[in-house]
N, C-alpha and C positions, 0 to 999 in steps of 0.2 A: 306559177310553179306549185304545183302539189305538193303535200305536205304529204309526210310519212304515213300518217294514219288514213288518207284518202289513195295511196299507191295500190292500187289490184294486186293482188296474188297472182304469182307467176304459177301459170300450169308448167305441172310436170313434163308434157314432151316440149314445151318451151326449152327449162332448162339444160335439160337434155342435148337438144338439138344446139344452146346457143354454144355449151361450152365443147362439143365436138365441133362445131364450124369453126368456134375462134382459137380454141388452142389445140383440135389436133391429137385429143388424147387418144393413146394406141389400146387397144382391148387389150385385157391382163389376163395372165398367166391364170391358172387355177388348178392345183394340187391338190391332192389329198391322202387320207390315210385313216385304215380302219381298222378296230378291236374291240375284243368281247372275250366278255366269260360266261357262261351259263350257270346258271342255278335251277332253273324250273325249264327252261330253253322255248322261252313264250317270247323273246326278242327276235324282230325280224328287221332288216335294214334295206336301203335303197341307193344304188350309186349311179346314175347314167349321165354321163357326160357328152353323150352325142346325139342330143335333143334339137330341132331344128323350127323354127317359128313358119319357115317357109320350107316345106321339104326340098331335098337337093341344093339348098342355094347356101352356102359354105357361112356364108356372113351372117345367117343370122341364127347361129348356133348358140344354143344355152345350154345349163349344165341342173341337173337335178337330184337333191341328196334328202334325204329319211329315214326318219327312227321311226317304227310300231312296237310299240309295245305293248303283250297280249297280257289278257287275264282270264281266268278260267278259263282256258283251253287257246288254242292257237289259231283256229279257224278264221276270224275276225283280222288275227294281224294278218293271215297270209292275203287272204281275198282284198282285205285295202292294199297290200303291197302290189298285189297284180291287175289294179281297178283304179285305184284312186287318181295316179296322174293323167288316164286316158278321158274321164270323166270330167276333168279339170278340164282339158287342152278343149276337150268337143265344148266348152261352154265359151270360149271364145271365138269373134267373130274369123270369118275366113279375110285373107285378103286386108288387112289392113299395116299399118304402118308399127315401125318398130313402136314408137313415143306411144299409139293407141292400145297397142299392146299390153303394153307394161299398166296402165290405165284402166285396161279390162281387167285383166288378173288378177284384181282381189277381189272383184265380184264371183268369177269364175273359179276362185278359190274356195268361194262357200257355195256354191252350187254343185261342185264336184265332190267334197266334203258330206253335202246331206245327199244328194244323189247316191254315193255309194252305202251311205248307211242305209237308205231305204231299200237297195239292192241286195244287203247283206241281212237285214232282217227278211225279207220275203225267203231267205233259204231256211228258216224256222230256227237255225243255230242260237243258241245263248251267251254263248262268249263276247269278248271285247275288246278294245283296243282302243290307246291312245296312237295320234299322228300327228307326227312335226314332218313338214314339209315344205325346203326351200327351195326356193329358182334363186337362180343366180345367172343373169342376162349383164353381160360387158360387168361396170359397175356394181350395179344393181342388184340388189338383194332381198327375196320377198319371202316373208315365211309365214305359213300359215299352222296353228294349232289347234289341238283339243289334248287333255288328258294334260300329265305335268311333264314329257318328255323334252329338255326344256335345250331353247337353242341362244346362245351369247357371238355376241361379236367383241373381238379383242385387238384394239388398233395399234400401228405401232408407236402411239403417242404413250401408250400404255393405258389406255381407257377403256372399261369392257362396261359392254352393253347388253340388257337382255331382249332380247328382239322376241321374247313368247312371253304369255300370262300361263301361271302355274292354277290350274283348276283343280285346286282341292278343295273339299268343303273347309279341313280345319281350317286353313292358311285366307282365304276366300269370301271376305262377311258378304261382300254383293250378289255373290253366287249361291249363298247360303239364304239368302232374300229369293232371289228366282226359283228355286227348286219349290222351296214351302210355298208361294207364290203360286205355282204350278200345279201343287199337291199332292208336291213330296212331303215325307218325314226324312228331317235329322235328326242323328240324336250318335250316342256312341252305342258301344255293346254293350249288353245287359249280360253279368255272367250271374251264375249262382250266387245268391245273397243280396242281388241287387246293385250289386256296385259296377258302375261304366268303367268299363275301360277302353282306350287304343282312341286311336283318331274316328275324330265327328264322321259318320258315314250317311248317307241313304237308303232310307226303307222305301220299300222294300228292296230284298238283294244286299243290300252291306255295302255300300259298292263306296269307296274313300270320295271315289271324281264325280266331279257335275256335269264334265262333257268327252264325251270318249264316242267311238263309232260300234254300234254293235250294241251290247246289254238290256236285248229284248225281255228279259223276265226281271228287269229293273222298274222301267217305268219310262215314259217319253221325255219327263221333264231331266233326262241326263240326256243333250242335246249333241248335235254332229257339228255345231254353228262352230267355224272356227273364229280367234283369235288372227289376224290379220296385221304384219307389217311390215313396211317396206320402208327401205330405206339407201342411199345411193352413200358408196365407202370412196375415202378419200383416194385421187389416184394414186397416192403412196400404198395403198393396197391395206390387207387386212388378215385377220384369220378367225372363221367360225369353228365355234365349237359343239355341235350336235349330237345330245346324249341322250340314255333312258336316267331314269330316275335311282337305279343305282350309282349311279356316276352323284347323282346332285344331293343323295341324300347322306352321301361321305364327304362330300366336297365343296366349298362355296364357288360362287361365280370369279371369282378373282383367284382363289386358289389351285382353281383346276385351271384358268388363263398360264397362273406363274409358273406351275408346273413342268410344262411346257413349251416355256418360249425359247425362241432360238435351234430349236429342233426343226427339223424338216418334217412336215405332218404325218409320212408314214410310220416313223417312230415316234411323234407328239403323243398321235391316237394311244399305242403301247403307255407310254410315261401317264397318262391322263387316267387308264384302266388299272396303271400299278399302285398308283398313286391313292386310290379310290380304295383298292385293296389293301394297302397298307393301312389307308386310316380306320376302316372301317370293318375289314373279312368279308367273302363273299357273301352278303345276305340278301342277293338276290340278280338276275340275270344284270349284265352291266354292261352293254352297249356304248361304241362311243365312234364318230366319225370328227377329224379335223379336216377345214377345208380352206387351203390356202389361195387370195386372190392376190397376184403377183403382179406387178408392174411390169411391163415388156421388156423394157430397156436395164432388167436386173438379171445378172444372169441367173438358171435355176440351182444351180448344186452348189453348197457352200465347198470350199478344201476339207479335206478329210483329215483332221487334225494329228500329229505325228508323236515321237513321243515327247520332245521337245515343247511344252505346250506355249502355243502359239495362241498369237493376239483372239482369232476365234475360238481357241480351246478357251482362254482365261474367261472369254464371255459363257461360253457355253459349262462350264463349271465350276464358277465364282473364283478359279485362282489367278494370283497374277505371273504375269510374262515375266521369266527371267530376267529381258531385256528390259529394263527403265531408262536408257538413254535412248534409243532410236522407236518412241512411240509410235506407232503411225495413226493415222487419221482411222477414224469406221468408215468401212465402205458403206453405199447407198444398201449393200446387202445386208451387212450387220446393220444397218438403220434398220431394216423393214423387218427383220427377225427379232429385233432386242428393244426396238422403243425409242429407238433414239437417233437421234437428226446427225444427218451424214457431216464432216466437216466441211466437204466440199462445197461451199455455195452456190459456185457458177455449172455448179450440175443441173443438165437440161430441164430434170426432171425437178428439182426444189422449184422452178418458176412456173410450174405448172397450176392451176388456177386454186384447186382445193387444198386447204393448210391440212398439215402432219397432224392426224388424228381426227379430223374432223368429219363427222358422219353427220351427213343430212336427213332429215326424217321428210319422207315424202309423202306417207300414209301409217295411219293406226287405227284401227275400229275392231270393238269386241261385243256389241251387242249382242245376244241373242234372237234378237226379234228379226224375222228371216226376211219380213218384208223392207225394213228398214236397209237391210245388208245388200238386198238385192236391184234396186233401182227400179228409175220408172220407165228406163228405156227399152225393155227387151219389145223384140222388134215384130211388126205387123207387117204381112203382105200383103200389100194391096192386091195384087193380080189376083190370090187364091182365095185372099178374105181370112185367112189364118193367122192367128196369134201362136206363141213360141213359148213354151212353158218354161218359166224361169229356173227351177229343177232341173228338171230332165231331158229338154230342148224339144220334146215331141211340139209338131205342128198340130193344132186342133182350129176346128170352126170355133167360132164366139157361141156360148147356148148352154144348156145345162150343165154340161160336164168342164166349162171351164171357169174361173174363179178369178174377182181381181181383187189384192187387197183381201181381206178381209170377209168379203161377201159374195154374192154371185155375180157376173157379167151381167152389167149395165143396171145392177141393183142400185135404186137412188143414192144409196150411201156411197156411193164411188161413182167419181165422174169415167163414162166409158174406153176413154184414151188414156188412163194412167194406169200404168201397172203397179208391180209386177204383174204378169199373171200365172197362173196356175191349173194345171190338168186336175182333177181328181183327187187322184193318187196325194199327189205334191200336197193340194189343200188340208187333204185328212193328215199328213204329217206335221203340216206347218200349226192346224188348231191340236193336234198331240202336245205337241215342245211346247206350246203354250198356255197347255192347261184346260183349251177351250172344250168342251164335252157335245156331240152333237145328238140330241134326240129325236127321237119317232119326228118329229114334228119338222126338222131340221133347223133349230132353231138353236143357238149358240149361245151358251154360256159357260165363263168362267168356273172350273171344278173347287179352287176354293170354296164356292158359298153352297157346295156340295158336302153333305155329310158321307 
């Protein structure tokens, strides 16, 4: 008998698949609801719900939700809002299975991510943008980031999760190592008389973040590389909450949850937005998506509370029911809206495999380093003799113009069959973000030890 410590990691389409064959769980509901107010009007958002892994075939429908948030001008938010998921989808493979899918996708998540940043600088624009970006496939929940547009998960055990890393320099000491690493400068503002003020930024450009898509007259080392994670929500369901950083910089993570709950998310989103302006005044565009994932077997509308406040009103605005002799039980609906476990035990849905609040973490990776992010598998044809640019998917012969790793194809310092690999294009951005400087000579080194 194996011992725990010698027990293999279960792959993800494993689990997947085992607890759909043995218990049957039905794909859930998914809601939502959206609000904003403008300040500067550099916020741009994303709602498409009729996403499909296999076009035409109804089952394997996902649903995709985004915040951009612009700076210095708008250019940047609009072009990733109409680029960045198509960029995504094309980096995964055709033809394969749901479980591979979901598997591919965070590689495909930063391929699609730098890909469109290299698309959006080639138009010469200098603006910028942060991008939170989640799939939500059955289950499952993957989000990918840059900049601090930040996305939480809020169960109905009542535990909220942050599912992005906030990339600001202040907040940020790792990120504050990679930039100068790179050969950035940090530092704050210099005003008259010498004295800094406002948050740590980067020079050049000023710029607060260390990784945002766009900010050509900043400098490479603010990277496109997202933040990655996934995670499968209990099937008692869940509710994310998807903002700009007007929302987060009035609001805590648990504050903007409580705000909230028990709301139906197209009024959530409003409460979340009001709430943000109450504590704080508009001081700057305020963006805010809720997105509710529902369990099948609950119905979707709560009762419309009357004037007589009834057992769901008392929940939905802290007061109690008139009536204190004929309690009744929470339904499984006020379970999943308010946090709290239905009375009913012998409800189908309590025997269901995953416990009340319990969120599985299936993947998390934030490195910057693009080759690490990106794997050693992208794929070679044998028939044409063509390798697949881990970027930008173009097909190239093996030879000068394509790159593995770090060096040139079939340079001794890479063995010839490991990737990634890289076009060009790809390689001069990938030695950009990382600082590396290439001279007359072709020859590669790191810009720190550069004056």
């Amino acid at each position: 008998m194996k011992s725990q410590a010698q027990v293999a990691a279960v792959p993800l389409g494993t689990l997947i698949g085992r607890e759909l064959r043995t218990d049957k769980v039905e794909k859930p509901f998914v809601k939502f609801g959206q609000s904003g107010l403008a300040k500067k009007g550099e916020d741009y958002f994303l709602i498409k719900t009729d996403c499909y892994r296999v076009p035409g075939d109804l089952s394997t429908l996902f649903s995709v939700f985004a915040i951009f948030d612009g700076h210095n001008g708008i250019s940047a938010a609009i072009f990733t809002k109409e680029n960045l998921l198509n960029n995504v989808l094309s980096a995964i493979p055709q033809d394969i299975s749901r479980d591979a899918w979901l598997e591919a996708l965070p590689r495909a998540l930063v391929a699609g991510f730098v890909k469109t940043d290299i698309e959006f600088q080639q138009k010469g624009e200098t603006s910028g943008t942060t991008a939170t970006l989640v799939v939500i496939d059955e289950w499952t929940v993957t989000v990918a980031s840059v900049g601090d547009s930040r996305c939480i998960l809020d169960t109905q055990g009542g535990a909220v999760s942050l599912l992005t890393v906030d990339h600001r320099l202040e907040e940020n000491e790792e990120e504050r190592a990679r930039v100068t690493a790179s050969g950035g400068e940090v530092g704050r503002l210099n005003v008259y008389g010498g004295n800094a003020v406002g948050p740590l930024r980067c020079w050049p450009g000023g710029l607060c973040l260390s990784r945002s898509i766009g900010d050509t007259d900043v400098g490479e080392f603010i990277v496109p590389i997202p933040h990655v994670k996934q995670v499968k929500v209990s099937n008692y369901g869940g509710r994310l909450i998807i903002a700009s950083d007007g929302i987060w910089d009035a609001l805590s993570n648990d504050l903007a949850a409580q705000s909230c709950r028990g709301i139906l998310a197209e009024l959530a989103a409003k409460l979340v937005v009001k709430e943000a302006l109450r504590s704080r005044g508009l001081k700057d565009d305020t963006t805010c998506l809720v997105v509710d994932i529902i369990p099948s077997d609950l119905p979707v509308l709560p009762p419309i509370p009357g004037k007589k406040p009834s057992m769901l009103t008392s929940l939905l605005f802290g007061k109690k029911s008139g009536n204190t002799t004929n309690k009744k039980k929470p339904s499984m609906l006020t379970s999943l809206l308010f946090g709290k476990k239905s009375g009913n035990t012998t409800n189908k849905a309590a025997n269901k495999l995953s416990s009340v609040g319990v969120v599985e973490e299936l993947f998390e990776e934030g490195s910057a380093m693009l080759a690490e992010r990106l794997g050693k598998d992208f794929p070679f044809n044998k028939n044409s003799g063509t390798f697949r640019c881990a970027v930008c998917q173009m097909d190239q012969p093996p030879g000068d113009d394509l790159s593995v790793k770090s060096g040139p194809f079939f340079s001794p310092s890479s063995k010839p069959w490991e990737g990634p690999f890289f076009c060009t294009k790809c390689q001069k951005k990938k030695d950009a973000m990382e600082g590396i400087v290439i001279d007359e000579g072709e020859s590669r080194h790191n810009s720190k030890v550069v004056a």
